[in-house]
Structures are given as structure tokens and as C-alpha cells.
C-alpha positions in Angstrom: 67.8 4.7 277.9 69.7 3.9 274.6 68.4 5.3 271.2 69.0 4.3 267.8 71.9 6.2 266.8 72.4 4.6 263.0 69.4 2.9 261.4 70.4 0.4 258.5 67.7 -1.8 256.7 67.7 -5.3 254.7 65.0 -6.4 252.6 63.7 -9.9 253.1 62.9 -11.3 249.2 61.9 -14.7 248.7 63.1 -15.4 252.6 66.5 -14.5 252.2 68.3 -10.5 253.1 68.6 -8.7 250.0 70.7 -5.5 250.1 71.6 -3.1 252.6 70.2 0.3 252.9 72.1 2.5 256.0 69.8 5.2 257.0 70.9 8.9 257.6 69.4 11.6 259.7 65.5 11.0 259.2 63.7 9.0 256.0 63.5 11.5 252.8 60.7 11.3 250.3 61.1 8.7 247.9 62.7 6.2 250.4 62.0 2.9 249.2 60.8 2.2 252.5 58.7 5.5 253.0 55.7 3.7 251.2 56.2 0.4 253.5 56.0 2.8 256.8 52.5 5.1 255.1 50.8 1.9 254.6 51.6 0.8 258.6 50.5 4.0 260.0 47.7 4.6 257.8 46.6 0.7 259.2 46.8 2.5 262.6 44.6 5.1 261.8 42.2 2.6 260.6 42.1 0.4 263.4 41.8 3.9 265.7 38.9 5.0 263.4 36.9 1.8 263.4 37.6 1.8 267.3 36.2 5.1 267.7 33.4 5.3 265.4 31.9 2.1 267.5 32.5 3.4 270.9 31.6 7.0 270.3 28.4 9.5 269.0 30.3 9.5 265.4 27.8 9.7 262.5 28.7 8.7 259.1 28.8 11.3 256.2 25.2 10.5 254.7 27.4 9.6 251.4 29.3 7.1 252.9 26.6 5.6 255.2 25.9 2.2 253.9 28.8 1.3 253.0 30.3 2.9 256.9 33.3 4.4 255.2 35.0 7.2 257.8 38.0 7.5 255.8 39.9 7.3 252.5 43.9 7.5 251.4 45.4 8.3 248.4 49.5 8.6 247.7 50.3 10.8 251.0 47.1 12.0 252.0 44.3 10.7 254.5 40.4 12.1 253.8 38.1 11.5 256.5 34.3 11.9 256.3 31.9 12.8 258.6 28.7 13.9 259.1 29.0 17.6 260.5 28.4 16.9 264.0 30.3 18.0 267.3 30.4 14.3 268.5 31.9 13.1 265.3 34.2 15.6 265.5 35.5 15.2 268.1 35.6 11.3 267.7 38.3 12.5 264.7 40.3 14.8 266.8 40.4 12.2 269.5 41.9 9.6 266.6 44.1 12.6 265.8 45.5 13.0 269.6 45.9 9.3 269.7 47.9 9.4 266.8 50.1 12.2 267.8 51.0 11.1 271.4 52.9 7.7 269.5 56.0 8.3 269.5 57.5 9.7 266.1 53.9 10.6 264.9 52.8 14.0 264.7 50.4 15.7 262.5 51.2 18.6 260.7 49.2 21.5 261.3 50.6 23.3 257.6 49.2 20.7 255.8 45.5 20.2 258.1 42.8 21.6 256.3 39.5 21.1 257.5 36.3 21.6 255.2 32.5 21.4 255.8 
């Protein structure tokens, strides 16, 4: 199995490569691509959330009922509402396993904070 051993980027502007950027050893905050790759995975979650919320016994927070909002991101953080039920969360930490079992995804646990 090969891996990617030295990661370099162009930008496409106005359908034509613009720049180079060679990557390093992992992406540090305030990559210029960093926002490009939260907006893809937060896209994931979405899909994953709208998935689950459908197929499962997920109840909406009474809030956020009409308008059947289940989550919410903001710079680098994800908020997810529910109503406090075991079904709904367990849809979320179903999302959550989802999520980590892709490849290069994992959540971290020092920044998890759950409140009810």
C-alpha cells in the first residue's frame, strides 16, 4: 500500500493553478486550506446528521423543532441540539462513531463537553 509521503497544493483561481503550497508534517492552524477542509467535514456531519435523525428515535430540541435544526457551527466548533432523550443520544454518538472510523477523523475527547 503506498501513502502520501509529501503533500503539496495549487489553488485553482479563475480555472487556472495559482501558487504552490508544499505541505509539512500535518496541516497547522491558520493553513489557508484548514478552513476549505472544516467546511468539507462539517458537510459530512450534516449529511450523517440528517441521515440519522430520519432513520432513528432522534427528537428535536423543543427550540429548534420547527425549523428541524440538529446542529450548528461556528469558527471551529460544532453544537448539536437535542432533546434529552436516550434515543437521540445515541443517534449523536452513532454520527460521532461514524465520523471517527473515517480515516484521518477522530474526535477529541479534551475538547467534548456534553451539557443538558
Amino acid at each position: 500500500m503506498n501513502y502520501v509521503c509529501s503533500p503539496a497544493y495549487s489553488l485553482m483561481l479563475n480555472r487556472s493553478p495559482y501558487g504552490f503550497i508544499k505541505e509539512h508534517k500535518g496541516l497547522r492552524q491558520g493553513h489557508p486550506i484548514c478552513p476549505i477542509l472544516f467546511v468539507l467535514v462539517i458537510k459530512f456531519i450534516t449529511r450523517l446528521m440528517k441521515r440519522s435523525t430520519i432513520n432513528s428515535g432522534f427528537k428535536y430540541h423543543p427550540g429548534n423543532k420547527i425549523l428541524e435544526v440538529s446542529q450548528s457551527s461556528f469558527a471551529d466548533d460544532l453544537l448539536v441540539f437535542c432533546k434529552v432523550e436516550v434515543d437521540s443520544t445515541l443517534c449523536i454518538k452513532s454520527v460521532f462513531d461514524n465520523v471517527s472510523m473515517t480515516p484521518d477523523l477522530a474526535i477529541n475527547d479534551q475538547e467534548l463537553h456534553v451539557i443538558f
